[in-house]
C-alpha positions as CSV (number, residue, x, y, z in Angstrom):
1,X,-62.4,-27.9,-29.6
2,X,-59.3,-27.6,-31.6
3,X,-57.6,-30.0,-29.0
4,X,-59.9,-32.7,-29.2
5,X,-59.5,-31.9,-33.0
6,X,-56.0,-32.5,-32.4
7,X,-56.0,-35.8,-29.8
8,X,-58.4,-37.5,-32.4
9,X,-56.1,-36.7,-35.1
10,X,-53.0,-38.3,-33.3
11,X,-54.8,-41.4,-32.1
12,X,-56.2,-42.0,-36.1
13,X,-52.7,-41.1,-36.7
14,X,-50.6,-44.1,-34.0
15,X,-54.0,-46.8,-35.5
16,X,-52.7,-45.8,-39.5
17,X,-48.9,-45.9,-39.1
18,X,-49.4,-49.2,-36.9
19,X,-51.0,-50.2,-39.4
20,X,-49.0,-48.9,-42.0
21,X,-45.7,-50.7,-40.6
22,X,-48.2,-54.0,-40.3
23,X,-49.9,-53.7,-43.7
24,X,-51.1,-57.2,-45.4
25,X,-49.1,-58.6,-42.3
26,X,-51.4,-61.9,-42.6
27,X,-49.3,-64.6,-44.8
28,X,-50.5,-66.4,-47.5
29,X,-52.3,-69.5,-46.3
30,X,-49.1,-71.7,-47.8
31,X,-46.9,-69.7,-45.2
32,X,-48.8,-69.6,-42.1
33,X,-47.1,-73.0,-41.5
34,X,-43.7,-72.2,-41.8
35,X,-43.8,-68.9,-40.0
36,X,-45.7,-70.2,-37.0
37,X,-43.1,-72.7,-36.7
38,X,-40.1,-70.1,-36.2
39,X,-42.7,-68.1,-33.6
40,X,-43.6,-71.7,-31.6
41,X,-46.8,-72.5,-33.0
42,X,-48.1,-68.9,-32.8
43,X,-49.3,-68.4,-36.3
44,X,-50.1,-64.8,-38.9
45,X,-53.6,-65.0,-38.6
46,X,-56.5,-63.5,-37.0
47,X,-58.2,-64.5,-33.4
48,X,-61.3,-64.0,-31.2
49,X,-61.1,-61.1,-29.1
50,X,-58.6,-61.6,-26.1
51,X,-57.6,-65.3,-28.3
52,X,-61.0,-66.7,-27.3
53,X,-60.4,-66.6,-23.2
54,X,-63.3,-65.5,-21.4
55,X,-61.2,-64.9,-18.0
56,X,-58.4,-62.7,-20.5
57,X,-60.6,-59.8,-20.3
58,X,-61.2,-59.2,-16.6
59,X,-57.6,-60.1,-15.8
60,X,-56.2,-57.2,-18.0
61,X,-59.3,-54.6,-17.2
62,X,-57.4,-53.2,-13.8
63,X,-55.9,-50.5,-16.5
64,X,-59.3,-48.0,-16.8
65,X,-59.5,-45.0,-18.6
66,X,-59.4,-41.5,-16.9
67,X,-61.0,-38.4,-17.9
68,X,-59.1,-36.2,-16.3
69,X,-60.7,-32.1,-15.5
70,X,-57.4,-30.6,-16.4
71,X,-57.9,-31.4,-20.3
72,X,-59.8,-28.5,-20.5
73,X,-57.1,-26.1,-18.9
74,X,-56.1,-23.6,-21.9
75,X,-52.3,-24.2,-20.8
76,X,-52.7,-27.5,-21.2
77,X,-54.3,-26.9,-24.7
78,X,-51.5,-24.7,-25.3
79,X,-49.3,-27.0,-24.8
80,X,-50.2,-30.3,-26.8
81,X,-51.2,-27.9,-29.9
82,X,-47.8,-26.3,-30.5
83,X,-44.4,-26.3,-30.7
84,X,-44.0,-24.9,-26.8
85,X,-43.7,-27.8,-25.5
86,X,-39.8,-29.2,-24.7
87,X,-40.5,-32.3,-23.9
88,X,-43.3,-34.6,-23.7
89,X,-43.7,-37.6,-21.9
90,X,-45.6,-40.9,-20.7
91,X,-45.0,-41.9,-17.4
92,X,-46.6,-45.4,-16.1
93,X,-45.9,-45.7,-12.4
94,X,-47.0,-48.7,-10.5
95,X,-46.5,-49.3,-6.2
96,X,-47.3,-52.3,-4.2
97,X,-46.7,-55.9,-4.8
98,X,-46.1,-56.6,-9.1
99,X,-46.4,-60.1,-8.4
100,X,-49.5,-61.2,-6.7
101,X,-48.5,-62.0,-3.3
102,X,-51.6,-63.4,-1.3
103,X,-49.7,-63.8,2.0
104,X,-49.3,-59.8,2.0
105,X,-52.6,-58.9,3.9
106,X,-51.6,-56.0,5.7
107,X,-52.7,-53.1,3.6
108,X,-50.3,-50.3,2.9
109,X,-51.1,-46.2,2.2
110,X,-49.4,-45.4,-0.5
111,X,-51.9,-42.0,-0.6
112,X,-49.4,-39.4,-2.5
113,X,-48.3,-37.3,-5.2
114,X,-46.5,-36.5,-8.6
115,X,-45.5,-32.8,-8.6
116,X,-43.4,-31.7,-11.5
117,X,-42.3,-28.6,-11.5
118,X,-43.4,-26.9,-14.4
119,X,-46.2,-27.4,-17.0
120,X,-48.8,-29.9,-17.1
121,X,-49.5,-33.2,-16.3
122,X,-52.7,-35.3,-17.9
123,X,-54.0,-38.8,-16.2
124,X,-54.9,-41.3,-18.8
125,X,-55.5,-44.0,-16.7
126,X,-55.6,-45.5,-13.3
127,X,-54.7,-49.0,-12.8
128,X,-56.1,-51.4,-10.5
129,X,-57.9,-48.5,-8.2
130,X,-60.9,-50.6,-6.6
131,X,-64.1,-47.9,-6.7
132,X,-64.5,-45.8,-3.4
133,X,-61.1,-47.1,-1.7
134,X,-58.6,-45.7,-4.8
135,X,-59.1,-42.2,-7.0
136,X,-57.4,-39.7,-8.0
137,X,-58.3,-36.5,-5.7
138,X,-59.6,-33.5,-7.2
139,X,-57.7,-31.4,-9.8
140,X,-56.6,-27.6,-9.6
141,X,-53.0,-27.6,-10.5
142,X,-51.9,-28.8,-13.8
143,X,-48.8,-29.4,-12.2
144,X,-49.9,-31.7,-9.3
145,X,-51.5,-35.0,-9.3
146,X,-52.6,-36.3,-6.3
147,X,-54.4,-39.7,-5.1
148,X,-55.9,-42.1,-2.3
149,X,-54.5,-45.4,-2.6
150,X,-54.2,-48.7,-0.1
151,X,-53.0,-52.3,-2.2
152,X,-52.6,-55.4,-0.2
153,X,-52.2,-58.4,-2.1
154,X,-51.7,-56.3,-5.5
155,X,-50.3,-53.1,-6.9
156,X,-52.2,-49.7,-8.0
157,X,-50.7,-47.6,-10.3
158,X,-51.3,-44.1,-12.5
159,X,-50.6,-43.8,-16.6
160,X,-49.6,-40.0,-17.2
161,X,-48.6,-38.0,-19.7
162,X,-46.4,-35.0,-18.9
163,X,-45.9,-31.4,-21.1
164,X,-42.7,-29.4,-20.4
165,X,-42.4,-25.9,-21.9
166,X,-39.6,-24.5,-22.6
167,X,-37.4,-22.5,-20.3
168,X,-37.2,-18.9,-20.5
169,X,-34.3,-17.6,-22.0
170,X,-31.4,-17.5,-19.9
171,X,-33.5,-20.1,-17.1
172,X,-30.8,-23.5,-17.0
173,X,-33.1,-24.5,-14.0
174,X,-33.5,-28.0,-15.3
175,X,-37.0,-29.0,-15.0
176,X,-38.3,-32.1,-12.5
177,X,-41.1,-35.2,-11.4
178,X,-41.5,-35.9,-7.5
179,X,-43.2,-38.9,-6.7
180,X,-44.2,-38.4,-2.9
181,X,-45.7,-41.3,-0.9
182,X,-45.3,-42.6,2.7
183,X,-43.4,-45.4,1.9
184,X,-41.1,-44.0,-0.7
185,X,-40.2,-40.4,-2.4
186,X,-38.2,-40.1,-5.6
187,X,-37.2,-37.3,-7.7
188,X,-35.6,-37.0,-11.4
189,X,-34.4,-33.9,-13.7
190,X,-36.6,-34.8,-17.0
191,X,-33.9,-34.0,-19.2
192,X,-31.9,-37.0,-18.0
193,X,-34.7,-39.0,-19.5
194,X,-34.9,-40.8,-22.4
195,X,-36.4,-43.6,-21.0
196,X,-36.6,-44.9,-17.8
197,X,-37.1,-48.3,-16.6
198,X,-36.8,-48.7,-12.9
199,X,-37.9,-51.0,-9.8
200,X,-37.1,-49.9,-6.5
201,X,-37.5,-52.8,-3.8
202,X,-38.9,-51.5,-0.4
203,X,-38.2,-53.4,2.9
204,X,-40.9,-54.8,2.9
205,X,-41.1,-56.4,-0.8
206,X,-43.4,-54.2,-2.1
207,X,-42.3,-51.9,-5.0
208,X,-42.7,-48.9,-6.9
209,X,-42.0,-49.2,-10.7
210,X,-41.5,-46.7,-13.3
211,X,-41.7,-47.2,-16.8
212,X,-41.3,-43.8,-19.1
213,X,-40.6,-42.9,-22.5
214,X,-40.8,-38.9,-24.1
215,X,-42.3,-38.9,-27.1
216,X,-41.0,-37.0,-30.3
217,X,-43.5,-34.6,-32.2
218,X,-41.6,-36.7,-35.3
219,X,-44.2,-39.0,-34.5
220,X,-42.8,-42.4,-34.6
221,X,-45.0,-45.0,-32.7
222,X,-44.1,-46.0,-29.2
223,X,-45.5,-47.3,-25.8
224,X,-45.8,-49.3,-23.8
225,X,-46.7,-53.4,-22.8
226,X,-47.6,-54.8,-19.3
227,X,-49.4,-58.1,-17.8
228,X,-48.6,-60.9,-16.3
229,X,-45.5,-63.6,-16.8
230,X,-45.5,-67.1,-15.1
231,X,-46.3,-70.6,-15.5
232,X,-49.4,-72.8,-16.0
233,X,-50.4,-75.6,-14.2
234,X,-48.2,-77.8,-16.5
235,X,-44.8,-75.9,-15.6
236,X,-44.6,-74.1,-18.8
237,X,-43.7,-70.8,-19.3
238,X,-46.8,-68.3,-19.9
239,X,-47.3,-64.4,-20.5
240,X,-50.2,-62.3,-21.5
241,X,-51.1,-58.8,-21.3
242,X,-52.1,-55.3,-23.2
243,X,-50.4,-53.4,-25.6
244,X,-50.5,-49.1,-25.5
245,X,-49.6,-46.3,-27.0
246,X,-47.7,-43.3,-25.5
247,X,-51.0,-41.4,-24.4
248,X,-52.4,-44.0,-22.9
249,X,-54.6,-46.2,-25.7
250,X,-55.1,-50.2,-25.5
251,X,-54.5,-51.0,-29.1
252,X,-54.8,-54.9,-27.9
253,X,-53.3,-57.9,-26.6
254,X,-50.0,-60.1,-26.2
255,X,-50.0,-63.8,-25.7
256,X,-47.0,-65.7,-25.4
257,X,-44.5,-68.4,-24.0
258,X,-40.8,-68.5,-22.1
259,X,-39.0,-71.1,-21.9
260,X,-38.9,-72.3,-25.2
261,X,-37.0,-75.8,-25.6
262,X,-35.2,-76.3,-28.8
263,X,-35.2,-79.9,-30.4
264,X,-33.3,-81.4,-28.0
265,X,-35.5,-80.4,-25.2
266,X,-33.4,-78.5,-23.9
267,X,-35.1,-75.2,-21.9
268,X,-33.8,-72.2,-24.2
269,X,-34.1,-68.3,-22.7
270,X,-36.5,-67.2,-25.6
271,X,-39.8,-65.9,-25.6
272,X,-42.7,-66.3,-28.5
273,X,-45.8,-64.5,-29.0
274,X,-48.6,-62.7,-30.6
275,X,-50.5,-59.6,-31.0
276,X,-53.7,-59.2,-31.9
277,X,-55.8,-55.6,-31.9
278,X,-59.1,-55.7,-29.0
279,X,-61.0,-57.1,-32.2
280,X,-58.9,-60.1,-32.7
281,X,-57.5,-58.7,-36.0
282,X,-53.5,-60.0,-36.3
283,X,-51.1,-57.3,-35.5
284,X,-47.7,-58.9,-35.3
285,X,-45.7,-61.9,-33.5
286,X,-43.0,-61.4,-31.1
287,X,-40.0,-63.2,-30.6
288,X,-36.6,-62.4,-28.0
289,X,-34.6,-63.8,-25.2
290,X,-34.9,-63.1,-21.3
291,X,-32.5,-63.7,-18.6
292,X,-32.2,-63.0,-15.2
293,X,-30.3,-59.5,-13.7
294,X,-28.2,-59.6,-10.2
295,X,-29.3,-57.0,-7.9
296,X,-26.4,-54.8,-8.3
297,X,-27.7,-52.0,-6.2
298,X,-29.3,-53.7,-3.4
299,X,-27.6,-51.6,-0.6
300,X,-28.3,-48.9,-2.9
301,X,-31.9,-46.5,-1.6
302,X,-33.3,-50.2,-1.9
303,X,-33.2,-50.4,-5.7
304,X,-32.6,-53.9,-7.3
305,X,-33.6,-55.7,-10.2
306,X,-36.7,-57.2,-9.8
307,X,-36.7,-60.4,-11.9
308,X,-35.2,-60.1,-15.0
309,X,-34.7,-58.7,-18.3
310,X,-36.0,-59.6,-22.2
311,X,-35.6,-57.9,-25.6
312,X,-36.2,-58.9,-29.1
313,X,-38.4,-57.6,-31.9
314,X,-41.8,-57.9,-33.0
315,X,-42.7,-58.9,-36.7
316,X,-45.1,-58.8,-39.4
317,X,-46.9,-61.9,-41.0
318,X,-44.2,-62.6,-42.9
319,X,-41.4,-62.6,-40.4
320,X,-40.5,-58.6,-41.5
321,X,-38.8,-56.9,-38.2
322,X,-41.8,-54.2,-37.0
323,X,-39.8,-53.0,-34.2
324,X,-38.0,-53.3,-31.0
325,X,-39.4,-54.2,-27.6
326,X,-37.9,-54.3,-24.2
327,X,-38.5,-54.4,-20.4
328,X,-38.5,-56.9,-17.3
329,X,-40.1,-59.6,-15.9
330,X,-40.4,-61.6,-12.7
331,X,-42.1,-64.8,-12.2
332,X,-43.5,-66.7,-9.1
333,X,-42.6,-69.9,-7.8
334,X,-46.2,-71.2,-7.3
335,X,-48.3,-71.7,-10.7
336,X,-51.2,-70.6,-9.2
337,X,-50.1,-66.8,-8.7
338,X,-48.6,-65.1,-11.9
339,X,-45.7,-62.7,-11.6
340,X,-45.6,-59.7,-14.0
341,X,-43.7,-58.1,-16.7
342,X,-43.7,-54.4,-18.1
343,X,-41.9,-53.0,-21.0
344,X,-41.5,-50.5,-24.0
345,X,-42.5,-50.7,-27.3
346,X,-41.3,-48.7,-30.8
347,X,-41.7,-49.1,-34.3
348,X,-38.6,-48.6,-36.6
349,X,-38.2,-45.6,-37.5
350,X,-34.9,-43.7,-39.3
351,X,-35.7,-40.3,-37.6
352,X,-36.1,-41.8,-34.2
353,X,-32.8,-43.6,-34.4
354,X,-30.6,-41.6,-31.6
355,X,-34.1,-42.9,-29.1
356,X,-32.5,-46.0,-28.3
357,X,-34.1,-47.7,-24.8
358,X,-32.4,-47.6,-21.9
359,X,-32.8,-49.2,-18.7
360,X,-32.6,-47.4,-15.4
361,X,-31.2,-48.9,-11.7
């Protein structure tokens, strides 16, 4: 009980100091106007859930809960309730094709693991798993997720936290994460993460992404954003997706635009867009620039950039800086099949200074 005490505490905690940072973000009526036109028409005011599209809703539901047996280990309850943990972290790890590729028929196994090697790890969500043919396999060992999974056309994916203790005294054995599949295996010391921000490109095309952040018990708000990045039938530059905490939580939705020409028509590499909560309430606006990345280590295990790269901020209804944002991107050539982007999330915060983002190969 006292963990669930605990969990409900945080997430009432993330919702108030979101909503502390965003607090009577909505501008007067006389300034909706003028900030809407520095955020390309995107204005600070409130929206129908998912900004009134029917279709928003099923697009973005491939993230789904998980309620995962191992939340009622005692180690595990140990763990997220003290100070014994070293380091905690959020882990979303996605494998098959990020871009929707309907040539790609041919299903792939990508049945496997994520073994660190000690503590606990907790699933918070699976993404994409279609009933009966993905799911997570039965739990025992807090340290060991395992799962079935095939994608063809699309990617499947996991959302985990993990809970490192700390060492014994005198132990400088650095602790680990092995992702083990078929198709690829990879392997980091956690203590050389920060955060992580990684696509490795297979042979094949398909991929296996890693976004990660660890999260500080000084409790400044952080996560995660993923969806989709392309065009619409008009050639212009479209993005939309949801919006998470570090355990896991849709807080809501991101709409947007790339592309953005400035008065000259001239196609500029910046990106606009909103935030709204699952309610429709008004969260915040976004605003950054993208570009594209070389693959600089494509003879390197197969990792290259996939895509490209944005940053920028996201603000409050009066064009007050929130936060930071960052991540990747990669669109599609046809209209008709979006690409993806994924990215991290954090709210200013003078304690959390020395957690700057960091991108990995």
């Amino acid at each position: 009980m006292s963990r669930k005490i605990f969990i409900f505490g945080l997430i009432l905690g993330v919702l108030a100091l979101v909503a502390g940072c965003n607090k009577n973000s909505t501008a007067p009526k006389e300034n909706v106007s003028s900030i809407a036109s520095e955020f390309g028409g995107y204005a600070p005011t409130d929206e129908l859930p998912y900004f009134g599209d029917p279709t928003l809703a099923a697009k973005l539901g491939g993230d789904q809960p998980y309620t995962d047996a191992i939340s009622l280990s005692p180690s595990l309850d140990s763990l997220v309730t003290t100070d014994s943990a070293a380091g905690i972290y959020a882990f979303r790890i996605v494998w098959g094709h990020l871009d929707y590729d309907s040539a790609s028929t041919t299903p792939t196994d990508w049945s496997g693991s994520l073994k660190i090697s000690r503590g606990a790890e907790l699933v918070r969500r699976t993404i994409n798993f279609e009933p009966s043919q993905d799911y997570i396999l039965p739990r025992t060992d807090p340290t060991l997720v395992e799962w079935v999974s095939q994608t063809t056309v699309f990617h499947d994916g996991i959302f985990v936290n993990v809970y490192i203790p700390k060492a014994d005294s005198g132990d400088t054995t650095p602790a680990t994460i092995t992702f083990t599949t078929a198709p690829f295996t990879f392997s980091y010391n956690l203590k050389d993460i920060q955060n992580l921000d990684t696509v490795y490109t297979l042979d094949d095309s398909s991929v296996v992404a890693i976004t990660a952040i660890k999260y500080s018990r000084l409790f400044c708000p952080k996560g995660f954003l993923a969806g989709f990045w392309g065009t619409d039938s008009l050639g212009n530059g479209i993005f939309y997706g949801n919006w998470m905490t570090h355990n896991g939580i849709i807080l809501g939705v991101v709409k947007g635009n790339w592309g953005i020409p400035d008065t000259a028509g001239n196609i500029q590499n910046i990106f606009v867009g909103k935030y709204i909560d699952i309610t429709g309430k008004f969260e915040g606006l976004m605003k950054g620039t993208y570009g594209p990345r070389p693959n600089w280590h494509a003879s390197d295990m197969g990792k290259r950039r996939a895509g490209g790269w944005f940053m920028g901020n996201f603000f409050n209804g009066d064009g007050g800086i929130l936060g930071s944002l960052n991540g990747r991107y990669k669109s599609m050539p046809r209209w008709a099949e979006m690409g993806f982007f994924q990215g991290r999330w954090k709210v200013l915060c003078p304690s959390d200074s020395a957690d700057d983002y960091e991108s990995g190969d």
